[in-house]
N, C-alpha and C positions, 0 to 999 in steps of 0.2 A: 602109619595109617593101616589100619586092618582092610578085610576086600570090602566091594563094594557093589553090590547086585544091578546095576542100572546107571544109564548114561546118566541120569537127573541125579544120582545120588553125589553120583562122582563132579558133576556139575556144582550142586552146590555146595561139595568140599572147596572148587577150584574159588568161587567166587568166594569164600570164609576166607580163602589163605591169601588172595589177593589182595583183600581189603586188609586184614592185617599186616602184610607188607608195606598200607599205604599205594597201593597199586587203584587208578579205576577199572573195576570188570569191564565196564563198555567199551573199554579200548581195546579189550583182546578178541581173537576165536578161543574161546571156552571149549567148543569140539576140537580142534585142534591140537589143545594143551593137556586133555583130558585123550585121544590118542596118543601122543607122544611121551605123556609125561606117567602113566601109567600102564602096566600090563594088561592087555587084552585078554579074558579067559575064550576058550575053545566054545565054549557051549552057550556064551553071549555076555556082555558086563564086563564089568574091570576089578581087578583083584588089586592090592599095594599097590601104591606109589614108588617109581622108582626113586633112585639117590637125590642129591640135592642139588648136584650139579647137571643132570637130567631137564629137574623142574627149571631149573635156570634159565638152561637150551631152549625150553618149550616155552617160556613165560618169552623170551626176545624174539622166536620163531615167529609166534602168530600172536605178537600186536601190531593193531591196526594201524596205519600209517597218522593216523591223526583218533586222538577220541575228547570226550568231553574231560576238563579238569587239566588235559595234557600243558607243561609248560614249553613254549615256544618263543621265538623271536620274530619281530616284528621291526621294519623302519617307520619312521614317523618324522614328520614332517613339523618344524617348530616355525614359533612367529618369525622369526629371525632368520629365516631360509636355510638353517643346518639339517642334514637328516642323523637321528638317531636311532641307534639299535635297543631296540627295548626288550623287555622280558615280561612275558606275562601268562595266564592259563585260560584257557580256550572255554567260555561259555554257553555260548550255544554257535549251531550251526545254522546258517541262512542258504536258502533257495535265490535264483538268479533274480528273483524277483522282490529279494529281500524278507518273505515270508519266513517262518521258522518251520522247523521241521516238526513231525511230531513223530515221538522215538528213534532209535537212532538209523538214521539213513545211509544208507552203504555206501552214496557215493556224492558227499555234499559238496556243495560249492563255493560257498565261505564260511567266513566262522567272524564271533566277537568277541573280539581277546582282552581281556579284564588287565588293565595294567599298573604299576606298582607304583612306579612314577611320575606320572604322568596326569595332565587332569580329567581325563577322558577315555575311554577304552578306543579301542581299534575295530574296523571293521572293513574286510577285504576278501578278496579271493583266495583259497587255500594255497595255488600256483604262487604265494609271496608269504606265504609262510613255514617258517624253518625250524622242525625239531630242534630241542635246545639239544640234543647231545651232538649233534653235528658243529656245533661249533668247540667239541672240546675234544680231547684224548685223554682217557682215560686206562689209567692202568694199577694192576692189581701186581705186579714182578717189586718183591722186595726189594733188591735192590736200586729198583727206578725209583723208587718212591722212599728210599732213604740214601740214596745216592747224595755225597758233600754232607751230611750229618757230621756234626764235631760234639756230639752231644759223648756223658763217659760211656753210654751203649749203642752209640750209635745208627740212633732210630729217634726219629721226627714223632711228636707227641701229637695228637689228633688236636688242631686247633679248636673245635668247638668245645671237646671233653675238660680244655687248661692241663696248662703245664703241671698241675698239681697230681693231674688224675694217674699217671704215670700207664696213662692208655697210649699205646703204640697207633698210630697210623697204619691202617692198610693198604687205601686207595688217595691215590693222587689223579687229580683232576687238571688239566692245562689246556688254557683257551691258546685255541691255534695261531689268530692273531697277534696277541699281542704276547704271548709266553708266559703271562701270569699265571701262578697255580696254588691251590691248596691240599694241605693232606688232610685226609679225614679216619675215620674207622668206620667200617661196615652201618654200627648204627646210626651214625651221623650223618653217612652219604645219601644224599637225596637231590632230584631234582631242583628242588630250593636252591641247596649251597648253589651249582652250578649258574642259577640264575643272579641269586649273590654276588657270585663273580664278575660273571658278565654286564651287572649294572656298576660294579667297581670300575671295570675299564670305560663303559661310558661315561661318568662322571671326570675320568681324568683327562676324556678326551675331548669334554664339555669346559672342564675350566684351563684348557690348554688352547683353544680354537685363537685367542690372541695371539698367544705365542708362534703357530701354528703358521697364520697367516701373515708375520713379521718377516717369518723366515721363507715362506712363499714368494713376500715383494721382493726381498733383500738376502737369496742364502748366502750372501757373503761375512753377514754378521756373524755367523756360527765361527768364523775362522779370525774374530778381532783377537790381540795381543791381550797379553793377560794383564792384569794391573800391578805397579809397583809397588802400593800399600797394602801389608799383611791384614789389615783391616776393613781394609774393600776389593771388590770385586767388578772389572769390568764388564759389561754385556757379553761380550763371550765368551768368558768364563760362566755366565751364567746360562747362557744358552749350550753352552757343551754339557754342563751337569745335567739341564733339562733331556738331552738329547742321549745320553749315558742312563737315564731312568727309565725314558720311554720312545727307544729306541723306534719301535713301530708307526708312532708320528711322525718320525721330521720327515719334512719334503724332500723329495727322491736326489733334488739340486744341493740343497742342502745336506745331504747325507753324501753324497759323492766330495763335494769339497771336504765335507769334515772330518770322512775318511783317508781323500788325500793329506792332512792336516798333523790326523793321529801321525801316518805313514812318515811325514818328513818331521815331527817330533821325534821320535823313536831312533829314525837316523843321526839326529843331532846329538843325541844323549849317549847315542853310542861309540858318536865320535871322539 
């Protein structure tokens, strides 16, 4: 970027490059990003834009803690008294009174969260809703994010691009709870996939809530003998493999037994 004579000018570079990123302006301090992320001249205005990892600094620095379009997470409340963690992008902001705001308000008090799966949107107080990147870790250290690769170069291909594209991964994404993750590439990653994600894990822990609550009544079941037909399978074996997938479900009683379980396996086989 060449210089730039005036806050306004530099203003509406910030707000060009933000929306090309796919970024909403009204989520950031635009003055802020527009100090940090360019040189100030001596005699008033801003000349060049610093490096790229600068604007980076400046673009995470001063966004707003919540703006319109943000995706976040949300609990919800189903017919069936489960609560679910949903994902969805914040469309407008509500006053205590339920009014809307008109432009953007500095310090609003709810918001209606537009949701993916669900048949209804959400509407609540900002105090119960969670940036979606707080539920992940994210990292860009080559080796985390092709760490166990048995591939011949040993490097994870960006899921969205296909095996075919022979694009490398750069960024690995992993929901804190349950350790599921995806790798992606630079242009792939976006708020989206993460939300992707995160409805992946609700969904398994939507059609697990049976199993879930078996092993709640009863976590002795996790520890029955295995079956003596190579052709079938008894309940605990089927419940250990459930339990071996999504380890972050089982009930805390049930995971103690069928830890004790593995423990006096391993003993035996080693006898």
């Amino acid at each position: 970027m060449s210089g730039y004579g005036s806050i306004r000018a530099v203003r509406n570079v910030i707000v060009e490059t933000l929306t090309a990123e796919g970024r909403e302006p009204s989520a950031y301090n635009i003055t802020g990003i527009a100090r940090d992320a360019f040189t100030a001249r001596s005699g008033g205005g801003y000349s060049a834009a610093l490096d790229v990892e600068v604007w980076r600094a400046a673009v995470d620095k001063h966004r707003r803690p919540f703006g319109l379009g943000d995706l976040v997470r949300v609990a919800v409340s189903t017919k069936s008294g489960h609560t679910e963690l949903h994902y969805g992008k914040i469309s407008q902001f509500r006053k205590t009174n339920g009014g809307i705001y008109r432009g953007m308000p500095v310090k609003p008090y709810s918001a209606y969260v537009e949701l993916d799966h669900h048949t209804r949107g959400w509407l609540g107080p900002l105090t119960e809703v969670t940036p979606v990147r707080d539920d992940f870790e994210v990292t860009r250290e080559w080796s985390e994010v092709h760490q166990g690769c048995l591939s011949w170069d040993s490097a994870y291909r960006c899921l969205r691009c296909g095996s075919f594209s022979y694009k490398s991964a750069r960024v690995m994404a992993v929901h804190r709870v349950s350790g599921q993750r995806v790798r992606l590439c630079e242009e792939c990653f976006t708020d989206d996939e993460l939300g992707r994600l995160g409805h992946e894990v609700m969904f398994y822990e939507r059609n697990s809530r049976q199993t879930i609550t078996e092993l709640t009544e009863n976590p002795e079941l996790i520890t029955e003998a295995a079956c003596d037909s190579y052709y079938e399978k008894s309940d605990g074996e089927v419940y250990r493999e459930w339990a071996d997938a999504f380890p972050w479900m089982v009930p805390v009683k049930a995971a103690e037994l069928y830890a004790a379980w593995k423990e006096q396996a391993r003993a035996s086989a080693a006898a």
